[in-house]
N, C-alpha and C positions, 0 to 999 in steps of 0.2 A: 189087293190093290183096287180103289174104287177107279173106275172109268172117269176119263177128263173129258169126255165129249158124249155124245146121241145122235141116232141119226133121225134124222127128223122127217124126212121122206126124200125117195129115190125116186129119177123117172125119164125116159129114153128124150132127150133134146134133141136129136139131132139121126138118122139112118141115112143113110147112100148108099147105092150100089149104081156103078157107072157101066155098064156095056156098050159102046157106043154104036156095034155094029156085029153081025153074026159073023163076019170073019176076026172080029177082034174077040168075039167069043171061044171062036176054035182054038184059034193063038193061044189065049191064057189057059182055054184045059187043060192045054198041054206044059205052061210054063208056071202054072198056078204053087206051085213046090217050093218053085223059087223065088216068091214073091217076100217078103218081109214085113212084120208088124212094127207099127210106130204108135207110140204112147206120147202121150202130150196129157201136164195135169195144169191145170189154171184154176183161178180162186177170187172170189169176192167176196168182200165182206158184207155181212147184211144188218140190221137191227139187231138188237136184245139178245147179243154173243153170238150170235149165226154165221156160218160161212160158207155160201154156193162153192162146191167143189166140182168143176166139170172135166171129166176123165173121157182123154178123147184115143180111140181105138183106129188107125188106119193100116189097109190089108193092101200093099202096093209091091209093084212090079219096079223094083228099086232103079231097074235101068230107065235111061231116056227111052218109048219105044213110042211109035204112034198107036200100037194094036196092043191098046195095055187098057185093064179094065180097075175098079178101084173102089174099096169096099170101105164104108167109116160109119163110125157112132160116135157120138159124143152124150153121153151121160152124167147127168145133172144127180148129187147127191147135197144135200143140205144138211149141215149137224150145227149144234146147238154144244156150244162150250159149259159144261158142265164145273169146270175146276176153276176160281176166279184165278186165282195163284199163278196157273201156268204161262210158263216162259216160254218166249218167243221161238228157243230152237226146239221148246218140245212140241209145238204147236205145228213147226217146219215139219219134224215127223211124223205126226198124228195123221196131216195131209198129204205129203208124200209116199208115206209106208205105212202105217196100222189103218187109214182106213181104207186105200188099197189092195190090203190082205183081205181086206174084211168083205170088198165088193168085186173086187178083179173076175171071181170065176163067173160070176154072172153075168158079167159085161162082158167074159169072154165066150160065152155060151153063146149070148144071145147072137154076134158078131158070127160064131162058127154058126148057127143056125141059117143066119142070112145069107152067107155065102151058100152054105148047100141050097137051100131054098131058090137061091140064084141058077143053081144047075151047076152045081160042083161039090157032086157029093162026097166025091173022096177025100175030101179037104181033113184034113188033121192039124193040129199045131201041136207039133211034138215038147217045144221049149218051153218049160214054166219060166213066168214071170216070175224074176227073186226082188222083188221089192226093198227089202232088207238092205240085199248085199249093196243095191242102185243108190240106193239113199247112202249106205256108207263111203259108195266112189263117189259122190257129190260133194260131200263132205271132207273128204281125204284128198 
C-alpha cells in the first residue's frame, strides 16, 4: 500500500509548565497521579496539499483547585498529501489516527521529560493512547 501523505517537518509550537508558587508545588507532588491527560488535534490547510497538524498535550489536575499546577505542549507537524484521489473521511483518519500513531510517542516523551525536568520525577503515564479505538468512537 503506497502512503497518502509525508511528513514534511515537525517542531515543538508551543511548552508550559505552570507552578505558581512552592506550596502549590508541594500540593501537586503529592496529587500529581491523579492528574489527567488531554489531547486536542487541530488542523490547517496550507498551500501545494499541505496541512499544519497541531497536536496539543495538556497534564492537569482535573479538579477546580487553586494549588494546581499545569503542564502543555502543542506540536506542530506539517504533511504534504501525497494521494490526489483521497477522500475526505480518509484524510479525517490520516489526521486523527495514522499520523498520530506515527508522532504520539515523542510528543509523549517529550511532555514526560518536562514534567520531570519540572521536579517530578516519578511521574509515569501508565495509559497508552489507542488512537484507533478514539477515532472509531467518534465515528460510531
Amino acid at each position: 500500500m503506497t502512503k497518502k501523505y509525508e511528513i514534511i517537518l515537525q517542531y515543538i509550537q508551543d511548552l508550559s509548565v505552570e507552578i505558581p508558587s512552592a506550596e502549590t508545588f508541594v500540593y501537586s507532588r503529592e496529587y500529581i497521579t491523579k492528574y489527567s491527560l488531554g489531547i486536542n488535534i487541530t488542523n490547517k490547510t496550507l498551500k501545494n496539499e499541505m496541512i499544519e497538524v497541531v497536536t496539543k498535550l495538556s497534564y492537569k489536575n482535573p479538579k477546580e483547585n487553586k494549588k494546581k499546577s499545569h503542564f502543555e505542549i502543542s506540536y506542530s507537524t506539517v504533511i504534504k498529501i501525497t494521494d490526489k484521489t483521497i477522500k475526505k473521511e480518509e484524510l479525517e483518519k490520516i489526521l486523527l489516527c495514522d499520523l498520530q500513531v506515527q508522532i504520539y510517542p515523542r510528543i509523549e516523551k517529550i511532555l514526560i521529560n518536562l514534567i520531570k525536568d519540572a521536579g517530578f520525577p516519578e511521574l509515569k503515564l501508565e495509559k497508552k493512547v489507542n488512537f484507533e479505538k478514539l477515532y472509531q468512537q467518534r465515528i460510531n
